[in-house]
C-alpha distance (Angstrom), angle and dihedral (degrees) to the residues before:
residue distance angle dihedral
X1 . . .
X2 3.60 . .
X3 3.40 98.4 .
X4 3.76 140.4 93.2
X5 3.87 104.1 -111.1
X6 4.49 102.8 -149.4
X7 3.61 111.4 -169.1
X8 3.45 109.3 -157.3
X9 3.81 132.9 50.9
X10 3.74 103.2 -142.5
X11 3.48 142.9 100.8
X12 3.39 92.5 -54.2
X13 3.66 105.3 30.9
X14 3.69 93.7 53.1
X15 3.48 96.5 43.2
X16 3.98 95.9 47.3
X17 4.06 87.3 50.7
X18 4.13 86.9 52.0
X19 4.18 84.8 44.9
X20 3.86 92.2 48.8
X21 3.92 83.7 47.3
X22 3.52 99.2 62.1
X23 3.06 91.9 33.5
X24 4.42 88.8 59.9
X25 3.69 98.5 -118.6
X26 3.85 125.6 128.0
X27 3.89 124.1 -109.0
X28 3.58 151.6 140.3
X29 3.65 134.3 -170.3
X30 3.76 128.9 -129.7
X31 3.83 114.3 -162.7
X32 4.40 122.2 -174.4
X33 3.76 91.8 -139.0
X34 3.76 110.1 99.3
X35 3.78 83.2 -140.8
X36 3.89 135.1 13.9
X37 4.26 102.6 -124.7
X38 3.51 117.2 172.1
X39 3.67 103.8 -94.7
X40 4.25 128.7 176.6
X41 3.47 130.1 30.8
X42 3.98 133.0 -106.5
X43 3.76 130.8 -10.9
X44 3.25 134.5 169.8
X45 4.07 130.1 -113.6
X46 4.13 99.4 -154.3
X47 3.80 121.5 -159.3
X48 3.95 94.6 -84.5
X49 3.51 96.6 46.8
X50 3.72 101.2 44.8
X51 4.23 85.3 53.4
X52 3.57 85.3 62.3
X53 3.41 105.5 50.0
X54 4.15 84.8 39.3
X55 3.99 82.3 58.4
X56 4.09 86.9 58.6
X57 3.71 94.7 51.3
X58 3.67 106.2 -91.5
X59 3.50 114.9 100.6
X60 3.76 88.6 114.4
X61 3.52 109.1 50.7
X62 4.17 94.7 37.0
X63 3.85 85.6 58.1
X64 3.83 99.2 47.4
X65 3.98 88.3 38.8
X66 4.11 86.0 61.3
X67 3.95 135.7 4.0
X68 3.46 127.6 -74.5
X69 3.93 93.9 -125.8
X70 4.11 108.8 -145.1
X71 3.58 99.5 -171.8
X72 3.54 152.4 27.9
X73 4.26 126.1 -147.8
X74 3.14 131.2 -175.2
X75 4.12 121.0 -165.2
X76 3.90 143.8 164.4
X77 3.89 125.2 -98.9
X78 3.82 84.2 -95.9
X79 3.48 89.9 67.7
X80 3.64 91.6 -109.8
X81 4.24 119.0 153.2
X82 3.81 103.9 -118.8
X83 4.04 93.2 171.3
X84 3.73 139.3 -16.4
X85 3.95 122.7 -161.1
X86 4.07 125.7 171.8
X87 3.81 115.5 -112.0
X88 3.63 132.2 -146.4
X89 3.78 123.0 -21.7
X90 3.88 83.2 8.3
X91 3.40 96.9 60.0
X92 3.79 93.2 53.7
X93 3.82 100.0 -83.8
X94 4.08 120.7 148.0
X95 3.96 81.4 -152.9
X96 4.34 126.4 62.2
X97 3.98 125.8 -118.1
X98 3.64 96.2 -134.8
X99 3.99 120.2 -160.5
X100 3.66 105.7 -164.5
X101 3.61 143.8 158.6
X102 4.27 106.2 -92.1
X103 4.38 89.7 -132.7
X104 3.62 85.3 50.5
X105 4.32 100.5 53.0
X106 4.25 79.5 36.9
X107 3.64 93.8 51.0
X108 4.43 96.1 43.4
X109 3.85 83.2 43.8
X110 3.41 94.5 51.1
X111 3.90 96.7 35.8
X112 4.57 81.9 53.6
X113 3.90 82.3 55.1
X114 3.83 108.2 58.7
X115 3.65 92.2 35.4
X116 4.24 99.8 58.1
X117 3.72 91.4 21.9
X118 3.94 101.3 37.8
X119 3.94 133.4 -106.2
X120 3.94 93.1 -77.6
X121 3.89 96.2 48.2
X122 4.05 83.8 97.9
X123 4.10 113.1 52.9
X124 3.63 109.2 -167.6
X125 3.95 126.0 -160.5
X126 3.78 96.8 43.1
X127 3.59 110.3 119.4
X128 3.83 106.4 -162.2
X129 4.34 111.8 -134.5
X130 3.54 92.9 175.6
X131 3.61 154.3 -56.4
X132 4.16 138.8 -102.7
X133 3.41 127.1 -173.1
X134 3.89 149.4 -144.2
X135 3.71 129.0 -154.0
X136 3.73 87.9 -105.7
X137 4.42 101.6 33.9
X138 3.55 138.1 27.3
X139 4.00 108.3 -142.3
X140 3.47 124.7 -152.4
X141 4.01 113.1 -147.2
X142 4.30 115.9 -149.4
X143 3.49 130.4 -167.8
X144 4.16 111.8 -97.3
X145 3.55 84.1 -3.6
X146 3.89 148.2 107.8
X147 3.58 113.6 -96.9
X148 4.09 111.3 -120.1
X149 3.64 122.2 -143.6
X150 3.78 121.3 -153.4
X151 3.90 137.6 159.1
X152 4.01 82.4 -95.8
X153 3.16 144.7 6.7
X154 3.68 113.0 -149.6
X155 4.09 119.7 -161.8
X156 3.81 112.1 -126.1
X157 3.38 93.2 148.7
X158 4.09 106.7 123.5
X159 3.29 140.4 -125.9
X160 4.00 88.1 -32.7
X161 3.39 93.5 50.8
X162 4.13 106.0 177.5
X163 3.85 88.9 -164.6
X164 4.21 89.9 54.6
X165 3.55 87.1 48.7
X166 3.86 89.7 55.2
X167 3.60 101.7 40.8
X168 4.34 79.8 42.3
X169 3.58 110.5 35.0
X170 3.91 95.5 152.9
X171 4.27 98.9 39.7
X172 4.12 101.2 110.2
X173 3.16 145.8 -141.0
X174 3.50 118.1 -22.3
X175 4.30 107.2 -101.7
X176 3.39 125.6 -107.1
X177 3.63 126.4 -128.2
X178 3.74 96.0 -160.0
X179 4.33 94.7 -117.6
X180 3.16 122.0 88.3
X181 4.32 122.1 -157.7
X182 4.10 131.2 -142.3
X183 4.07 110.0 -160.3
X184 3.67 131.2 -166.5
X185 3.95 142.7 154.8
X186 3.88 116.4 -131.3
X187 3.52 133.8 170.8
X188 4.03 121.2 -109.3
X189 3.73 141.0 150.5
X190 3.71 119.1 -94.8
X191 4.02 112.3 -65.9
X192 3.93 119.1 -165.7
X193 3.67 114.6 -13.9
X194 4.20 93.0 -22.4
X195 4.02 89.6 -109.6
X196 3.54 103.1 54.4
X197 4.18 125.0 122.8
X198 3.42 101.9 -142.4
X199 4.21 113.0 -156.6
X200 4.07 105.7 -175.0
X201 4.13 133.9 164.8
X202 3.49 128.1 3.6
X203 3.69 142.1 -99.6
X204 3.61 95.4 -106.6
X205 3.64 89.2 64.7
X206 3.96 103.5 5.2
X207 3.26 139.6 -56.6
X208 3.79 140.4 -149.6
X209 4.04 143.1 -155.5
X210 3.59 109.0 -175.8
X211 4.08 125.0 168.5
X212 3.65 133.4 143.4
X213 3.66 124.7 -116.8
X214 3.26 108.0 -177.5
X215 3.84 138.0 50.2
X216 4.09 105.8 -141.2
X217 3.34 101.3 -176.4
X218 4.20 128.3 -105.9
X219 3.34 90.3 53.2
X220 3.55 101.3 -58.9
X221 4.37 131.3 120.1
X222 3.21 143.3 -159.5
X223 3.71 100.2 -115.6
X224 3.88 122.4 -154.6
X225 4.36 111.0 -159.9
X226 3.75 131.1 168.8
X227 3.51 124.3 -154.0
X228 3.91 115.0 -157.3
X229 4.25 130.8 -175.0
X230 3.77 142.1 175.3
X231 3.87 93.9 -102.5
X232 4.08 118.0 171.9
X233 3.97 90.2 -151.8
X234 3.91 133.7 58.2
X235 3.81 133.2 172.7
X236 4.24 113.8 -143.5
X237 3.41 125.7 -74.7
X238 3.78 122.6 -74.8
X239 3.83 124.3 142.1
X240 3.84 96.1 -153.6
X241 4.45 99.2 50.8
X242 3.94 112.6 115.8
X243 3.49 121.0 -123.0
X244 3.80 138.4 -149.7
X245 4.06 121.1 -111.0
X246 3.93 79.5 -149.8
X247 3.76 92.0 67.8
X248 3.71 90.4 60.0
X249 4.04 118.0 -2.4
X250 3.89 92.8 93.2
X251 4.35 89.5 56.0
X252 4.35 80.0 64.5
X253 4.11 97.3 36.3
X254 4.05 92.1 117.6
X255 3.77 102.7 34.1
X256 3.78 98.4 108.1
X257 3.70 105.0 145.4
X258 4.08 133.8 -167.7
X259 3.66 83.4 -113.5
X260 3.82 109.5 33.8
X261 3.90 133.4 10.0
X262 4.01 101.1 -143.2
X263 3.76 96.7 -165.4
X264 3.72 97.0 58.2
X265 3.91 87.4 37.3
X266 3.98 86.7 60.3
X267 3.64 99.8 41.2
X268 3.68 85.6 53.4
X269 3.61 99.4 71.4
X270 4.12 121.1 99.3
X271 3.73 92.7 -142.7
X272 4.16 132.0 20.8
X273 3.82 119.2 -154.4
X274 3.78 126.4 -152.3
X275 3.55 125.0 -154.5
X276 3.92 132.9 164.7
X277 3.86 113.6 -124.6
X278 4.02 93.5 -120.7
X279 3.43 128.4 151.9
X280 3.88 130.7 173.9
X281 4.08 132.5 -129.4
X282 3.78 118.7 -89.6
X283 3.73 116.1 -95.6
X284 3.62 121.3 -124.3
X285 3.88 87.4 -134.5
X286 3.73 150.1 6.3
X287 3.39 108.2 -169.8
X288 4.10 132.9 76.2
X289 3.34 116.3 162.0
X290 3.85 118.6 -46.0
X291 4.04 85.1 -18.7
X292 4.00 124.1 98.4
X293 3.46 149.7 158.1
X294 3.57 141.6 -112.5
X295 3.72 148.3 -175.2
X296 3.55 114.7 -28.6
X297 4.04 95.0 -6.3
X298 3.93 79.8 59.4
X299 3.99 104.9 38.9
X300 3.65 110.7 11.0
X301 4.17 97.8 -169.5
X302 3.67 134.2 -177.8
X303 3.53 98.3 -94.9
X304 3.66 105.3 -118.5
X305 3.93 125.1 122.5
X306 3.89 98.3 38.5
X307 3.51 86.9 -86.9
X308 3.62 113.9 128.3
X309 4.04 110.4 74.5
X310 4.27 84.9 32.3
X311 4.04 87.3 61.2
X312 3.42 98.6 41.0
X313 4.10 87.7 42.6
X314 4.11 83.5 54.0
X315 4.02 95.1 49.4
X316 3.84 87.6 60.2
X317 3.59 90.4 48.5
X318 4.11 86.7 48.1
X319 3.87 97.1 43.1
X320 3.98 90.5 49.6
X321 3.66 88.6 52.5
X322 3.48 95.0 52.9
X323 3.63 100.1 39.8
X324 4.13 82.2 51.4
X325 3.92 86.8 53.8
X326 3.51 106.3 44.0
X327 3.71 121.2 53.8
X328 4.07 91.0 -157.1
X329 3.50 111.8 75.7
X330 4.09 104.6 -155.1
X331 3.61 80.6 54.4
X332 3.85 102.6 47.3
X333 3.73 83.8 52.6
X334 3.57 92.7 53.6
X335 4.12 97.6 46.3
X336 4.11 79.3 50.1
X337 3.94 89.4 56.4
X338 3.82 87.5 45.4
X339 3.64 95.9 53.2
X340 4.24 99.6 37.7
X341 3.83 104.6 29.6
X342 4.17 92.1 70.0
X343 3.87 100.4 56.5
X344 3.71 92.4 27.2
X345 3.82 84.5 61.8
X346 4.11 90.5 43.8
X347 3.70 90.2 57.1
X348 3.73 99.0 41.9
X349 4.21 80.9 49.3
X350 3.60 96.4 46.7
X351 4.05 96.8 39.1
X352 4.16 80.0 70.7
X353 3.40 99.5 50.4
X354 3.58 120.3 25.6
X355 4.27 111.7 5.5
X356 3.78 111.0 164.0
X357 3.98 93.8 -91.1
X358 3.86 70.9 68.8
X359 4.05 81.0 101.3
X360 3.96 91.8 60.5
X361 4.43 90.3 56.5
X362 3.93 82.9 48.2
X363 3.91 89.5 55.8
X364 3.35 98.2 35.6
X365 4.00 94.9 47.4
X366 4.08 87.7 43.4
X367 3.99 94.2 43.8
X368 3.84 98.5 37.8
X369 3.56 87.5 -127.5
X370 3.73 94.4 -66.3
X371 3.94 131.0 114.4
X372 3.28 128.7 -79.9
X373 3.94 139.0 -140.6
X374 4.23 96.3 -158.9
X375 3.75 125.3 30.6
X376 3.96 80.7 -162.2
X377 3.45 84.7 57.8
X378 3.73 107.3 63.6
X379 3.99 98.0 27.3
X380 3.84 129.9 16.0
X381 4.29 106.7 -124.4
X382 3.80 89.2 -124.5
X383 3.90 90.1 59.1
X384 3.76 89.2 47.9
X385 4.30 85.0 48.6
X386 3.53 83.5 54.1
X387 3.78 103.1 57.4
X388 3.58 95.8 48.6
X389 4.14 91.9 34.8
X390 3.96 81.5 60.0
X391 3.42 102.1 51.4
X392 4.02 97.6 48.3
X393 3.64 85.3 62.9
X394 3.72 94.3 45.7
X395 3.70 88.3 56.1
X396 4.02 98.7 35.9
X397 3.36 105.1 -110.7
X398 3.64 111.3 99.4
X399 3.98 116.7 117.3
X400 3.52 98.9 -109.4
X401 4.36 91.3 58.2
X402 3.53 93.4 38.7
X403 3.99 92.8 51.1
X404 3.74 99.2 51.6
X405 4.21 89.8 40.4
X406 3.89 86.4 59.0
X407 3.87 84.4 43.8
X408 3.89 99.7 63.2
């Protein structure tokens, strides 16, 4: 009863029950799978969210478990550099960008779970339906199961959150963006300096995200790329459903570079991954009672800019703090909404219109998709500083916010 009750044993779950943990209040986590396998392909740990998970311990491990990327390119679908900027400890960060594969940050997160909170802090096989609530208890209601009361219950529950659906019974469909992406992992010598995030194309035409995440060993990585396209037609969301390189190999036929042949690169990888760029509106609020949201269950967002595990890796930092700060629970949870729903909503917002890849429309628009002879030419550098400067303090993690946040 005196615990927090986290459904949800992802990213955010598992770190929010490690953050309430140091922090010296109860939890446990209750996940649906009947067992937590390490599912997806790459993501990326940015600046702010790697200082968090440093602050729990695990600075170490999350940047030997993936590669410290140490810069970020961005070129045209003729292979041609458009901008380069260092990333992360590089760019003068106390804190790593991280590009790792998502089982891997799961499995370390979950791994830093049962050993400070004990083997039975995570309870697989209990799919959450919904919750009710007291005036003294949230209660969290499973499938075949007992129901568990707690002094919260805190939605971690993903992009299918059955808590959101609850608390939103009438919000929609989730909105399409119009693109649709194809992601795989496949093993290839070092390209570029081994730790660069390479952004090239654009959706018009094709676009790619392509980083490693792995160091293999004789010079080979494990190499993370998404492929995304203009396509009229998308199936629902699911993170795990196969794709077809027919859908989308023939958009990246020609795009053999100096420095990287993208065809063979794709047809490399064991398994492809579809998934429709979707996103849903901002809610006007997370919180009822002794009930919240978190991560994607809150703020679903097209995911663009490496943002979506960082955010929800910030809420749990956010709801802790609160919880830590403010003896009455329903109202802990509510200065939590207060302080994450604004620039949650400003990234989801800004992730549809202007993302960093923002730079490749602006080429693409200015060049009419053909070559060009001068960067300098088509785009002064300090505009293309600009695009990405902007977003990075959009999302939270530009040098100047995450300086005076370490400060207080």
């Amino acid at each position: 009863m005196d615990e927090i009750v986290i459904v949800g044993a992802g990213i955010g779950g598992l770190t929010l029950a490690l953050t309430l943990h140091q922090a010296g209040i109860a939890c446990r986590v209750y996940e649906s799978a009947a067992e937590i396998r390490p599912v997806g392909v790459g993501i990326n740990v940015l600046p702010h969210a790697a200082k968090e998970l440093a602050g729990l311990g695990l600075r170490d491990v999350l940047v030997s478990s993936g590669i410290a990327t140490a810069e970020s390119a961005f070129f045209n679908r003729f292979g041609q550099l458009i901008y380069r900027e260092p990333a992360g400890m590089a760019a003068g960060y106390d804190w790593p960008q991280v590009s790792i594969h998502r089982g891997t940050l799961q499995r370390l997160l979950l791994d830093a779970v049962r050993d400070r909170l004990g083997v039975d802090s995570v309870r697989t096989g209990c799919q959450c339906v919904g919750v009710e609530q007291t005036e003294d208890a949230a209660v969290a209601l499973f499938a075949g199961r007992e129901p568990v009361r707690g002094r919260a219950v805190i939605a971690c529950d993903g992009i299918h959150s059955a808590i959101r659906k609850q608390l939103y019974p009438n919000e929609g469909a989730p909105l399409y963006s119009g693109y649709n992406m194809w992601r795989g992992v496949t093993e290839w010598p070092r390209f570029l300096s081994g730790a660069t995030m390479v952004r090239a194309g654009w959706l018009a035409t094709g676009k790619m995200v392509i980083y490693p995440i792995r160091n293999l060993g004789e010079g080979k990585q494990l190499v993370n790329w998404v492929a995304e396209i203009e396509t009229p037609n998308h199936l629902d969301r699911d993170w795990n459903r196969s794709g077809q390189l027919t859908d989308f190999l023939p958009a990246f036929a020609d795009w053999h570079f100096d420095w990287l042949d993208v065809p063979a690169l794709i047809q490399g990888a064991e398994t492809v991954l579809e998934f429709p760029m979707v996103d849903q509106d901002p809610l006007p609020r997370w919180t009822f009672g002794r009930v919240t949201l978190l991560g994607d269950a809150a703020h679903p967002m097209v995911p663009r800019g490496s943002n979506g595990a960082g955010q929800a890796i910030l809420d749990a930092r956010a709801l802790a703090d609160c919880l830590v700060a403010t003896p009455d629970v329903a109202a802990a949870l509510t200065r939590y909404e207060q302080a994450r729903l604004p620039p949650t909503t400003q990234v989801v917002l800004t992730n549809r219109r202007n993302p960093p890849d923002a730079i490749l429309r602006e080429v693409y628009e200015r060049t009419g998709d053909k070559p060009f002879a001068r960067i300098e030419d088509v785009i002064p550098e300090n505009e293309l500083r600009s695009i990405t400067d902007r977003y990075k303090t959009v999302a939270g993690y530009d040098r100047t916010t995450l300086a005076n946040a370490n400060s207080r």
